[in-house]
mmJSON file of the N, C-alpha and C atoms, coordinates in Angstrom:
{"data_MODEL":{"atom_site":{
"group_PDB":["ATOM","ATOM","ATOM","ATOM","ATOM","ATOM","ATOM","ATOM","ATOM","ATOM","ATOM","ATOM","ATOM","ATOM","ATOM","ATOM","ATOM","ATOM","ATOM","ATOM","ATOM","ATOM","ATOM","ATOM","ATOM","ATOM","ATOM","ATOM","ATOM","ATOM","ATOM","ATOM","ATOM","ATOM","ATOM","ATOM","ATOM","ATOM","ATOM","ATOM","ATOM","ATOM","ATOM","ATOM","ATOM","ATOM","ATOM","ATOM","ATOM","ATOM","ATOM","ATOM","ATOM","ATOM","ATOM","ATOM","ATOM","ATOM","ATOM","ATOM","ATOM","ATOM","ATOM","ATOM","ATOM","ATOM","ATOM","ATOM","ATOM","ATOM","ATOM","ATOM","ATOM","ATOM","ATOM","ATOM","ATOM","ATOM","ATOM","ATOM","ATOM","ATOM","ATOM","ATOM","ATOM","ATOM","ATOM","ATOM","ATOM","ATOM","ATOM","ATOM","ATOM","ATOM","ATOM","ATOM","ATOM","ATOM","ATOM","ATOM","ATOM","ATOM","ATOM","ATOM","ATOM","ATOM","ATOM","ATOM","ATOM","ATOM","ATOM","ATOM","ATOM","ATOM","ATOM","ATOM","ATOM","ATOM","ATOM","ATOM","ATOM","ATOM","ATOM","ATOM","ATOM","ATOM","ATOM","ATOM","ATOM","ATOM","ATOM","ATOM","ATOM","ATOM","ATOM","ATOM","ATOM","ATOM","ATOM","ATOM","ATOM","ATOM","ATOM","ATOM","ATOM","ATOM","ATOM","ATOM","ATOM","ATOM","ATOM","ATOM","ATOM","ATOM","ATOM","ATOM","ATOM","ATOM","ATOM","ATOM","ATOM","ATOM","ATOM","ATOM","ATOM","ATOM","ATOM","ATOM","ATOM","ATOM","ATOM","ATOM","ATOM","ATOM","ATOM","ATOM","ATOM","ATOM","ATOM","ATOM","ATOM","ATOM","ATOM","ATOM","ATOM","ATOM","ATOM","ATOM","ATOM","ATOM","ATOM","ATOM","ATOM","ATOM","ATOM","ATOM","ATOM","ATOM","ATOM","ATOM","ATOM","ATOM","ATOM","ATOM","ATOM","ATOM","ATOM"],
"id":[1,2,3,4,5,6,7,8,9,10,11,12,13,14,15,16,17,18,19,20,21,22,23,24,25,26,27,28,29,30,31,32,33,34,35,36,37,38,39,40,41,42,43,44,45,46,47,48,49,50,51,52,53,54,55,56,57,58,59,60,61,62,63,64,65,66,67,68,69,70,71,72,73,74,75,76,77,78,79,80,81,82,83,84,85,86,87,88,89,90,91,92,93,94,95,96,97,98,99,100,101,102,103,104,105,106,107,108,109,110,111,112,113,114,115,116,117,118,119,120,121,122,123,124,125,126,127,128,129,130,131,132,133,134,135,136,137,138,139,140,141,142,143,144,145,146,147,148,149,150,151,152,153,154,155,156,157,158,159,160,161,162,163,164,165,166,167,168,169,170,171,172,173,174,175,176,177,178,179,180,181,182,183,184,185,186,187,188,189,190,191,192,193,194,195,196,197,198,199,200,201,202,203,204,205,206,207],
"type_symbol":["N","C","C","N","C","C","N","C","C","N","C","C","N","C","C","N","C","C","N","C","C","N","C","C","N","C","C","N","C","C","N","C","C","N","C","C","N","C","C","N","C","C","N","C","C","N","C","C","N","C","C","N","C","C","N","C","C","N","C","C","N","C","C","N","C","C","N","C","C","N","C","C","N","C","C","N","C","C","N","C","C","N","C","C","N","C","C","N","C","C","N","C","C","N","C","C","N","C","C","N","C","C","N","C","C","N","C","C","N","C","C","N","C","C","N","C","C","N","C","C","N","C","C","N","C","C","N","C","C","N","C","C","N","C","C","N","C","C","N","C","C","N","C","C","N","C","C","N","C","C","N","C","C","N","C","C","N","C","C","N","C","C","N","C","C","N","C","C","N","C","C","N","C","C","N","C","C","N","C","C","N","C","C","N","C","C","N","C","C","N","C","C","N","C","C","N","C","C","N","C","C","N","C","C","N","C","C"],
"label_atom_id":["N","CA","C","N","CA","C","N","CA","C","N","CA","C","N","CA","C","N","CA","C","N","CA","C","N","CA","C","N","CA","C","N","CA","C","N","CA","C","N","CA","C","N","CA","C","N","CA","C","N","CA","C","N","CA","C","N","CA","C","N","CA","C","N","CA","C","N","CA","C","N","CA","C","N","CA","C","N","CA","C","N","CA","C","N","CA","C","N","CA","C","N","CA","C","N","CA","C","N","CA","C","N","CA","C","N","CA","C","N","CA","C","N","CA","C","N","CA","C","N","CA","C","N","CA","C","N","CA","C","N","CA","C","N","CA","C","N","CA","C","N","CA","C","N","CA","C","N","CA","C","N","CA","C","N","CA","C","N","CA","C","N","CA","C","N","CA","C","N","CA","C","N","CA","C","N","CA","C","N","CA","C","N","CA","C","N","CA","C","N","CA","C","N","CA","C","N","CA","C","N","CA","C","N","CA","C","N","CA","C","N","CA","C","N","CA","C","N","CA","C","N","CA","C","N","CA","C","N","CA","C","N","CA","C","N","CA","C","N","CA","C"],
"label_alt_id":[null,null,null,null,null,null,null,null,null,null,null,null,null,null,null,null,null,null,null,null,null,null,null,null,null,null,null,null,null,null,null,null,null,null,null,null,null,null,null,null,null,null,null,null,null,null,null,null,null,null,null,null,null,null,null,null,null,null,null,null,null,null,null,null,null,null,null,null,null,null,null,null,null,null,null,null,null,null,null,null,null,null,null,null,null,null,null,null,null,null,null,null,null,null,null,null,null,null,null,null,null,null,null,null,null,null,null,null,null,null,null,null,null,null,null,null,null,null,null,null,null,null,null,null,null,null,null,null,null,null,null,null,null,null,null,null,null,null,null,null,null,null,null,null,null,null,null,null,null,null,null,null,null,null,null,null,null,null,null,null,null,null,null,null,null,null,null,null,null,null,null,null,null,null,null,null,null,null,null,null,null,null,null,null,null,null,null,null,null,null,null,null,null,null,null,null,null,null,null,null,null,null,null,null,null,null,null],
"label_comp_id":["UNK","UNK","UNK","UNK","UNK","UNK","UNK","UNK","UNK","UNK","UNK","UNK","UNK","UNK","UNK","UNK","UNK","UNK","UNK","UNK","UNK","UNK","UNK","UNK","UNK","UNK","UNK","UNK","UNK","UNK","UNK","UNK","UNK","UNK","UNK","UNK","UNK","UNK","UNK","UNK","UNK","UNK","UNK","UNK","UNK","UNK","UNK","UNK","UNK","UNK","UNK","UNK","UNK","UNK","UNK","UNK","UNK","UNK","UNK","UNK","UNK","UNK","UNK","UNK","UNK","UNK","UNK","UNK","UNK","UNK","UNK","UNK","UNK","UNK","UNK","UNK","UNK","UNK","UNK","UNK","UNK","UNK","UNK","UNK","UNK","UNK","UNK","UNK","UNK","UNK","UNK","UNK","UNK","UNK","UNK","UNK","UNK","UNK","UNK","UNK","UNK","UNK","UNK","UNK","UNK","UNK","UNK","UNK","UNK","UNK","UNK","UNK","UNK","UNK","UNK","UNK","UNK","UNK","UNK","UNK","UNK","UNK","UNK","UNK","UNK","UNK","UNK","UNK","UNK","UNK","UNK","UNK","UNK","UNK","UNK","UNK","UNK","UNK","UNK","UNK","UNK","UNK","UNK","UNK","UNK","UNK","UNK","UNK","UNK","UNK","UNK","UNK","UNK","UNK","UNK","UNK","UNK","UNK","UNK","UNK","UNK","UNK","UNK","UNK","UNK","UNK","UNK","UNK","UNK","UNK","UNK","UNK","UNK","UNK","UNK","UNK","UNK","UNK","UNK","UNK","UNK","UNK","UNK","UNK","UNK","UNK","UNK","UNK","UNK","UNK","UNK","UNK","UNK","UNK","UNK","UNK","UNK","UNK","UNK","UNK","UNK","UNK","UNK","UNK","UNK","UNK","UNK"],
"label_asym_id":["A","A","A","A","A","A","A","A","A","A","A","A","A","A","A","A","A","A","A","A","A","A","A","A","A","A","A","A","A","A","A","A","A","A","A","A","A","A","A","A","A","A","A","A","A","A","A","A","A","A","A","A","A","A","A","A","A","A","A","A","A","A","A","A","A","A","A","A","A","A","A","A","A","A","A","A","A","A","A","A","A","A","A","A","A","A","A","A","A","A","A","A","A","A","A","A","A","A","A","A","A","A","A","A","A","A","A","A","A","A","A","A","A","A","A","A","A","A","A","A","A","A","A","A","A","A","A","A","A","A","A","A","A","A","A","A","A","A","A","A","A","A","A","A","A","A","A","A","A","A","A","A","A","A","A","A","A","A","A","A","A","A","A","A","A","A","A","A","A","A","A","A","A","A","A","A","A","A","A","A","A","A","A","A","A","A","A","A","A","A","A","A","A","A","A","A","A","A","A","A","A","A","A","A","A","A","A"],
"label_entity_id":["1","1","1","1","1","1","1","1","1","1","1","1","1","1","1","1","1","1","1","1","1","1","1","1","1","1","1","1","1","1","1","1","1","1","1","1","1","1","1","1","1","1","1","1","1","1","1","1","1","1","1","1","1","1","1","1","1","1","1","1","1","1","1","1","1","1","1","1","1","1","1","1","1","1","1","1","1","1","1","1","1","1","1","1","1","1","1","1","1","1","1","1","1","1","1","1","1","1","1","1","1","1","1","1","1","1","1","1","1","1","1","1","1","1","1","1","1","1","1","1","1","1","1","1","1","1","1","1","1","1","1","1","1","1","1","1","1","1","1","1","1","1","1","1","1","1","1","1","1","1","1","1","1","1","1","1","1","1","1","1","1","1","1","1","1","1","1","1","1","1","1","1","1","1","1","1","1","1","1","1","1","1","1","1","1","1","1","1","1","1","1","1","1","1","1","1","1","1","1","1","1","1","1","1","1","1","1"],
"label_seq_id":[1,1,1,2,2,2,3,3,3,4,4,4,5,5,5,6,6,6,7,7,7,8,8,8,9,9,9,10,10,10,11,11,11,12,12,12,13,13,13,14,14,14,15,15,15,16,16,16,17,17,17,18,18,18,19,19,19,20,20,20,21,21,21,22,22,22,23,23,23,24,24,24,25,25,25,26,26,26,27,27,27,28,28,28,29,29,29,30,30,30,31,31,31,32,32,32,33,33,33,34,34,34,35,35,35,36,36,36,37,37,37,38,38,38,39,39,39,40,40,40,41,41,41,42,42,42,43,43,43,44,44,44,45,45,45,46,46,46,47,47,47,48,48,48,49,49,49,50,50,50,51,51,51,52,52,52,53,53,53,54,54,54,55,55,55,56,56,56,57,57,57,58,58,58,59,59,59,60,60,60,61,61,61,62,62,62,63,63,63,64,64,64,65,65,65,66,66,66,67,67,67,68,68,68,69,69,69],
"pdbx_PDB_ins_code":[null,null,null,null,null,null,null,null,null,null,null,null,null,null,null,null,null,null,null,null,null,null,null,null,null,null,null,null,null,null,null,null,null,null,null,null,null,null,null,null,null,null,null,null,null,null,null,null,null,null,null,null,null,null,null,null,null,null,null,null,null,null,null,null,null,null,null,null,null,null,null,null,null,null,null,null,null,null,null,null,null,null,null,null,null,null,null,null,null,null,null,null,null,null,null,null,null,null,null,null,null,null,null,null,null,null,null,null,null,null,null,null,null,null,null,null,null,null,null,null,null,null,null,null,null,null,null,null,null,null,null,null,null,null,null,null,null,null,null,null,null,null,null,null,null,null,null,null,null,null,null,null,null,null,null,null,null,null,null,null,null,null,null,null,null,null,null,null,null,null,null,null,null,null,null,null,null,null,null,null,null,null,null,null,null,null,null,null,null,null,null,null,null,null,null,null,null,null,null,null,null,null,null,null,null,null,null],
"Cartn_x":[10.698,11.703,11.099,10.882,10.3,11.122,12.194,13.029,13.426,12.835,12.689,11.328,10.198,8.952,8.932,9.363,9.375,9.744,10.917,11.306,10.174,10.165,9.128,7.948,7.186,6.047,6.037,7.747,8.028,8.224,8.584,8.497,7.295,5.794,4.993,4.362,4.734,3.825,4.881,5.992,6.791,6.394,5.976,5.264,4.003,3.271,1.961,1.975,3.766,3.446,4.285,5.265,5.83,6.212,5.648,5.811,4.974,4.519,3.407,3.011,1.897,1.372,0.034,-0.334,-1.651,-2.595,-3.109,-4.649,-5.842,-5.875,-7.66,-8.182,-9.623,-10.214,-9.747,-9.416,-9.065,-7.443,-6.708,-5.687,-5.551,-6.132,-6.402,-7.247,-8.463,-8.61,-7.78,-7.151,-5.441,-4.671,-4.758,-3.529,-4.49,-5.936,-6.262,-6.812,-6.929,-7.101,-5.62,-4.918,-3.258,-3.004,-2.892,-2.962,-3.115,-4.642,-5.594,-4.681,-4.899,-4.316,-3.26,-2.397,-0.477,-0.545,-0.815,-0.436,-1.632,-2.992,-4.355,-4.076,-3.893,-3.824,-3.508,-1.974,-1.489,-2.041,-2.854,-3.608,-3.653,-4.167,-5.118,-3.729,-2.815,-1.507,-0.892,-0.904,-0.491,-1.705,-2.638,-3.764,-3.601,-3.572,-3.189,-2.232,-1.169,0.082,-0.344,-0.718,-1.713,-2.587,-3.042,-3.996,-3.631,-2.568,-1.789,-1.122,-0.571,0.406,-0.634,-2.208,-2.753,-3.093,-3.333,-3.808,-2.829,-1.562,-0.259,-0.397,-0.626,-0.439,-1.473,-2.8,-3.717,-3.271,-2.944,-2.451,-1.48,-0.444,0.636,-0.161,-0.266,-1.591,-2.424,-2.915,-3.817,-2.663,-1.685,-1.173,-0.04,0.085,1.064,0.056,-1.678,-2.522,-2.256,-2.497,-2.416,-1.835,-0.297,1.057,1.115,0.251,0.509,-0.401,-1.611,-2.402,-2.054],
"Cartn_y":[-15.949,-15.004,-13.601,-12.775,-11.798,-10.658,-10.911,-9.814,-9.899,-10.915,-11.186,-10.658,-11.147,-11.132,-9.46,-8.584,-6.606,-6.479,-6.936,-6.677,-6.77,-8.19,-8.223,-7.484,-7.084,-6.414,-5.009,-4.691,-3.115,-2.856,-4.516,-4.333,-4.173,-5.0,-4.815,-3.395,-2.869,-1.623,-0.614,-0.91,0.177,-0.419,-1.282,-1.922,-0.916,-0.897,-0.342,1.628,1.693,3.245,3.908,2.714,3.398,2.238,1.139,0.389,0.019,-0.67,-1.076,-1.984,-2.358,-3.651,-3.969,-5.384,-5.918,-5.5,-4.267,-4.121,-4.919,-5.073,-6.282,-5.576,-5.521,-5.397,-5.745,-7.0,-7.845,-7.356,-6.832,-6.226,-4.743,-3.868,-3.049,-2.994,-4.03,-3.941,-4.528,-5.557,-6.062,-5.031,-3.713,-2.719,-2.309,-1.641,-0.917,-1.752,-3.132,-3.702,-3.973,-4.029,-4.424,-3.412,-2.134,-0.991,-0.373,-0.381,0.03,-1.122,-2.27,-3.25,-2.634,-2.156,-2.071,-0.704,-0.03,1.979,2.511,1.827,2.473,4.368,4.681,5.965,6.806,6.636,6.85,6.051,5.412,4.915,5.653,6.594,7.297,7.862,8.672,8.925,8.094,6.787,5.41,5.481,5.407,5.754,6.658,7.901,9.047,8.32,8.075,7.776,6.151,5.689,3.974,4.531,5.514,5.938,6.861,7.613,8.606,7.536,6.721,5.083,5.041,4.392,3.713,4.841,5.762,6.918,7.148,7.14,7.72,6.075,5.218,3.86,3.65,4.524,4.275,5.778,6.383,7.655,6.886,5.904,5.439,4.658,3.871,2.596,3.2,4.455,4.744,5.792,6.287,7.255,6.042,4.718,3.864,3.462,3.264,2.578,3.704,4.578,5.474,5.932,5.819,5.873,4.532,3.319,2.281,2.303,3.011,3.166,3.97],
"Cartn_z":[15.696,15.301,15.215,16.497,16.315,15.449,15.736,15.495,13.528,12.773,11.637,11.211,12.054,11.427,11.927,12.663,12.565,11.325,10.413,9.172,8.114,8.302,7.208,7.314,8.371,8.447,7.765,8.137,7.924,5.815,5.726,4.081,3.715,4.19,3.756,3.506,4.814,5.266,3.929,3.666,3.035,1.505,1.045,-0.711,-0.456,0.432,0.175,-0.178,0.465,0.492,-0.976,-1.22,-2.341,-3.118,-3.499,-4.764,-5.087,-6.362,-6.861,-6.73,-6.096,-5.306,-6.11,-6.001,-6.952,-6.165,-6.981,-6.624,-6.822,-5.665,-5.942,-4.614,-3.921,-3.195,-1.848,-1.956,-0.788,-0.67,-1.126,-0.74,-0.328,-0.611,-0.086,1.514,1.395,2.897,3.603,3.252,4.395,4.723,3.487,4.353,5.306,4.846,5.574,7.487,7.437,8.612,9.298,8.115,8.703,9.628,8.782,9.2,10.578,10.867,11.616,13.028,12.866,14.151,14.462,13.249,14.21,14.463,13.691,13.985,15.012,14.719,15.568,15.364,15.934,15.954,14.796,14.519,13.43,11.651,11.734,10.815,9.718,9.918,8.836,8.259,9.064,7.998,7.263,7.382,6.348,5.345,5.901,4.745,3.514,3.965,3.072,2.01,2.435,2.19,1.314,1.47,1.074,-0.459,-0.471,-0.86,-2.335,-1.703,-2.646,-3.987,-3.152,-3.879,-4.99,-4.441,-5.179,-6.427,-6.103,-7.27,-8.005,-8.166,-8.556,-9.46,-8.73,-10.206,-11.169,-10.35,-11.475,-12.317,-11.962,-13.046,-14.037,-13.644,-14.194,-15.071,-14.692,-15.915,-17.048,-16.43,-17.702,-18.73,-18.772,-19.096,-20.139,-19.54,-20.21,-21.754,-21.093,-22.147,-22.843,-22.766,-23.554,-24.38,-24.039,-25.065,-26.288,-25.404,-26.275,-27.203,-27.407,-28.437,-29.271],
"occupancy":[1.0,1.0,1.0,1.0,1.0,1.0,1.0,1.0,1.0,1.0,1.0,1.0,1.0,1.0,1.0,1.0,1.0,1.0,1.0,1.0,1.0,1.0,1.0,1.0,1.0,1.0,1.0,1.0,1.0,1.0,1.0,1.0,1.0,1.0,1.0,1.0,1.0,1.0,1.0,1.0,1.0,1.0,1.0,1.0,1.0,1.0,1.0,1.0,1.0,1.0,1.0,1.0,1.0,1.0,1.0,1.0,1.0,1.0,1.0,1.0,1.0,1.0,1.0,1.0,1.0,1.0,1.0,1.0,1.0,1.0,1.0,1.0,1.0,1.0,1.0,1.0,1.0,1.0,1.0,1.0,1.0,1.0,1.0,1.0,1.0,1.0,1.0,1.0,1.0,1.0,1.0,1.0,1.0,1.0,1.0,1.0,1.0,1.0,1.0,1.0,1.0,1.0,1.0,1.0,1.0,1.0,1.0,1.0,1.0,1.0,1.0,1.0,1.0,1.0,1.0,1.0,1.0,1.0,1.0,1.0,1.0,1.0,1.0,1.0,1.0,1.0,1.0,1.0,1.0,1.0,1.0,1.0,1.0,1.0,1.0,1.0,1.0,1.0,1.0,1.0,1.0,1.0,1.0,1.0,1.0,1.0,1.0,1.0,1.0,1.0,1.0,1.0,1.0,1.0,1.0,1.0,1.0,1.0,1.0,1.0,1.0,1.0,1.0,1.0,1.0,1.0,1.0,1.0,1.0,1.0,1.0,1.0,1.0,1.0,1.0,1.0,1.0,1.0,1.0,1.0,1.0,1.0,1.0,1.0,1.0,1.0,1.0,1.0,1.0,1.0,1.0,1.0,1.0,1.0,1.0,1.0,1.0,1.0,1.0,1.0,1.0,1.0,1.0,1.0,1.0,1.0,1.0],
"B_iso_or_equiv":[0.0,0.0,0.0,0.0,0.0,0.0,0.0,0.0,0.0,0.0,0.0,0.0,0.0,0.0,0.0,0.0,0.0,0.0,0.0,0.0,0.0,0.0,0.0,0.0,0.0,0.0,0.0,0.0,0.0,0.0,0.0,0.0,0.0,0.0,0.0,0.0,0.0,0.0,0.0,0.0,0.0,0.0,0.0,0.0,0.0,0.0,0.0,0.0,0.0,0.0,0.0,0.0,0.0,0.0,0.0,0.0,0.0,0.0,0.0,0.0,0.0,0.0,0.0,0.0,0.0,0.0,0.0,0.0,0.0,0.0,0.0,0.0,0.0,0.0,0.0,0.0,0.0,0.0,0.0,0.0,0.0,0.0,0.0,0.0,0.0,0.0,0.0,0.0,0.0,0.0,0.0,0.0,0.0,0.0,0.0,0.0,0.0,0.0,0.0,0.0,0.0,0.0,0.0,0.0,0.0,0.0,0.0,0.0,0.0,0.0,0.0,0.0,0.0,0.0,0.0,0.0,0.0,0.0,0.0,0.0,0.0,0.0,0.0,0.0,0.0,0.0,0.0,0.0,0.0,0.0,0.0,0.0,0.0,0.0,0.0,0.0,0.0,0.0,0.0,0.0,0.0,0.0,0.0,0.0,0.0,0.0,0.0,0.0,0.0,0.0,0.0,0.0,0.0,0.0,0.0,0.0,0.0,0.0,0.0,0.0,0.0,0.0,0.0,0.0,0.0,0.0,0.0,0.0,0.0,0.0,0.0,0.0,0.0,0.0,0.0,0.0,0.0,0.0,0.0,0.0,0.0,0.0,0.0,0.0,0.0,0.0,0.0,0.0,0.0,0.0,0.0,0.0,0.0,0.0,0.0,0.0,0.0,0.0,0.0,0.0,0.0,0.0,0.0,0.0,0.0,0.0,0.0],
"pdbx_formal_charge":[null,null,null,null,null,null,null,null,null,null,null,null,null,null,null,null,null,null,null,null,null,null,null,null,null,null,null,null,null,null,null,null,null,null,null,null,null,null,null,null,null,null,null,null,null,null,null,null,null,null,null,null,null,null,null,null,null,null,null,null,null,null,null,null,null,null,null,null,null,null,null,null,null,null,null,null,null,null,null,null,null,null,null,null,null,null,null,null,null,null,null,null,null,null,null,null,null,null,null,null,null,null,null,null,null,null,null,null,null,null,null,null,null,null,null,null,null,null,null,null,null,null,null,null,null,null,null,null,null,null,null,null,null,null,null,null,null,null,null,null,null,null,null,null,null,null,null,null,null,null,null,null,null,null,null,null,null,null,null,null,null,null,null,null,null,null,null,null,null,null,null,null,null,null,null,null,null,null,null,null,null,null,null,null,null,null,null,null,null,null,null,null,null,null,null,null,null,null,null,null,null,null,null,null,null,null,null],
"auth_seq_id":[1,1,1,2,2,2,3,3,3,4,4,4,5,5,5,6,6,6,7,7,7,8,8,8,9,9,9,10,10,10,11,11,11,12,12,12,13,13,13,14,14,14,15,15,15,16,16,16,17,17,17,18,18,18,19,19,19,20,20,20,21,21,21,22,22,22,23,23,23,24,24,24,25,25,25,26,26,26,27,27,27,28,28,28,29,29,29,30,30,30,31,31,31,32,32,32,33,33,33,34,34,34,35,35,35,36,36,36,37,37,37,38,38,38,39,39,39,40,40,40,41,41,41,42,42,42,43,43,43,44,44,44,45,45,45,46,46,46,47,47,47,48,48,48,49,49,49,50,50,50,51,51,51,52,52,52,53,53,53,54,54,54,55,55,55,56,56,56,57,57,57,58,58,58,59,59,59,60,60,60,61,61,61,62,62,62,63,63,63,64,64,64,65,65,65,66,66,66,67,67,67,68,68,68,69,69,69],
"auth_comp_id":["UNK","UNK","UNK","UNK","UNK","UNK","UNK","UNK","UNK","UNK","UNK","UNK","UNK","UNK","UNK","UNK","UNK","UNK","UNK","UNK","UNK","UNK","UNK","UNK","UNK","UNK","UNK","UNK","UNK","UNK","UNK","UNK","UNK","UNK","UNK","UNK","UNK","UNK","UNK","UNK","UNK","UNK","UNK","UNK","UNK","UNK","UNK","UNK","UNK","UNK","UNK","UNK","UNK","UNK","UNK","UNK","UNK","UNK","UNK","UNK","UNK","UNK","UNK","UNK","UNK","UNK","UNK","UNK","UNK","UNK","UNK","UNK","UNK","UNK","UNK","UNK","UNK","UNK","UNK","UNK","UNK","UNK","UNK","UNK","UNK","UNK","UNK","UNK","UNK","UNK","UNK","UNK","UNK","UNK","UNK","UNK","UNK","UNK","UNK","UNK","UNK","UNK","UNK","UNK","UNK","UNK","UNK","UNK","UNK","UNK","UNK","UNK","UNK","UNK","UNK","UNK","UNK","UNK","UNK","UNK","UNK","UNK","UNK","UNK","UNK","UNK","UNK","UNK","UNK","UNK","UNK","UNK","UNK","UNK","UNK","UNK","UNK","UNK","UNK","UNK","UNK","UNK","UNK","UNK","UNK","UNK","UNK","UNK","UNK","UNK","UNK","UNK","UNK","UNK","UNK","UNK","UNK","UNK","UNK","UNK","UNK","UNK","UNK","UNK","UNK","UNK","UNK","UNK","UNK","UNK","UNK","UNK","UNK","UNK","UNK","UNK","UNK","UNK","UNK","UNK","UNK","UNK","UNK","UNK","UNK","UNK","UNK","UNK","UNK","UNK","UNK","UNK","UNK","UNK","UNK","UNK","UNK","UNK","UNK","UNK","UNK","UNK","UNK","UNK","UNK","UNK","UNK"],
"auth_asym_id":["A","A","A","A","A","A","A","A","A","A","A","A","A","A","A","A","A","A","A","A","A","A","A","A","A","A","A","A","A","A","A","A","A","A","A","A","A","A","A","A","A","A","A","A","A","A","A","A","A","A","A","A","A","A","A","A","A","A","A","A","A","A","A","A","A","A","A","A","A","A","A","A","A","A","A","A","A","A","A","A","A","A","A","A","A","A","A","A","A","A","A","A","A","A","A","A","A","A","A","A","A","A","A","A","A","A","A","A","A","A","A","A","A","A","A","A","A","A","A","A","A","A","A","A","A","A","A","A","A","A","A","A","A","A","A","A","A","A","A","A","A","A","A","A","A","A","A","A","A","A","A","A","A","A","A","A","A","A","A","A","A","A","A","A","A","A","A","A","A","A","A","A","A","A","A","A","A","A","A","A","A","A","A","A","A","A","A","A","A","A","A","A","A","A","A","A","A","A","A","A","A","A","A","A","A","A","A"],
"auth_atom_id":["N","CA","C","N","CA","C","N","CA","C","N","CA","C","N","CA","C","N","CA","C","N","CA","C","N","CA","C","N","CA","C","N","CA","C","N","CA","C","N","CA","C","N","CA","C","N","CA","C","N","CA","C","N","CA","C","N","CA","C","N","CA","C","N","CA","C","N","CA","C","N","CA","C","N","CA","C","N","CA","C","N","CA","C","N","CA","C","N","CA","C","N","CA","C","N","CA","C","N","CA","C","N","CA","C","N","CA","C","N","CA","C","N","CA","C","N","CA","C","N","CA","C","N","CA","C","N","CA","C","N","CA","C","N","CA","C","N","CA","C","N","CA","C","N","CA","C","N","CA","C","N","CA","C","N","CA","C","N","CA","C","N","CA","C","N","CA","C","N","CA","C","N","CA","C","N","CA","C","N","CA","C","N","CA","C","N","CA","C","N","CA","C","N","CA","C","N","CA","C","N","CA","C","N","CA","C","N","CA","C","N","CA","C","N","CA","C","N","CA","C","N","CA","C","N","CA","C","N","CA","C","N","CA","C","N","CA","C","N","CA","C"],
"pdbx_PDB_model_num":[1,1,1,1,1,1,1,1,1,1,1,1,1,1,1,1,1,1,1,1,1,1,1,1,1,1,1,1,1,1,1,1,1,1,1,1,1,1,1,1,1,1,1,1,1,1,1,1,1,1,1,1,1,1,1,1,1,1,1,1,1,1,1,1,1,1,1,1,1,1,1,1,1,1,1,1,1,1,1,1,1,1,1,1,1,1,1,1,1,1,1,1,1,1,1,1,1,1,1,1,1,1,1,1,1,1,1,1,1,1,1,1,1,1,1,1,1,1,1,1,1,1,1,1,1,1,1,1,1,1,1,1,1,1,1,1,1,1,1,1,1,1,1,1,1,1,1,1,1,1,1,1,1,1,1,1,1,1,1,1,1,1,1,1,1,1,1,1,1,1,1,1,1,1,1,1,1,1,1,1,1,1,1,1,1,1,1,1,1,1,1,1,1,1,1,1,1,1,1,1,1,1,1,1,1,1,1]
}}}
């Protein structure tokens, strides 16, 4: 079902750029190899964009500990 599995790929790639996804090591290099295989070129602008996400939740996380103390 190709025309299913474009969707889903396009959710993944769209969790990494603007929702909050479980950071562990090994998920971050899946975007960034996911990445790199489907866009090649365009890569590094999902990156940015991959990257910005992840900083904006660790801003969010520490700013929540913070209120709760």
């Amino acid at each position: 079902m190709p025309y299913v599995c474009l969707f889903a790929e396009g959710e993944v790639f769209r969790a990494g750029v603007d929702a909050r996804i479980h950071r562990s090591p090994l998920t971050v290099v899946g975007y960034l190899f996911y990445s790199l295989a489907n866009y090649t070129v365009f890569a590094p602008v999902y990156w940015y964009f991959l990257f910005r996400n992840l900083k904006r939740q660790n801003a969010d996380s520490t700013q929540d500990s913070e209120q709760a103390t």
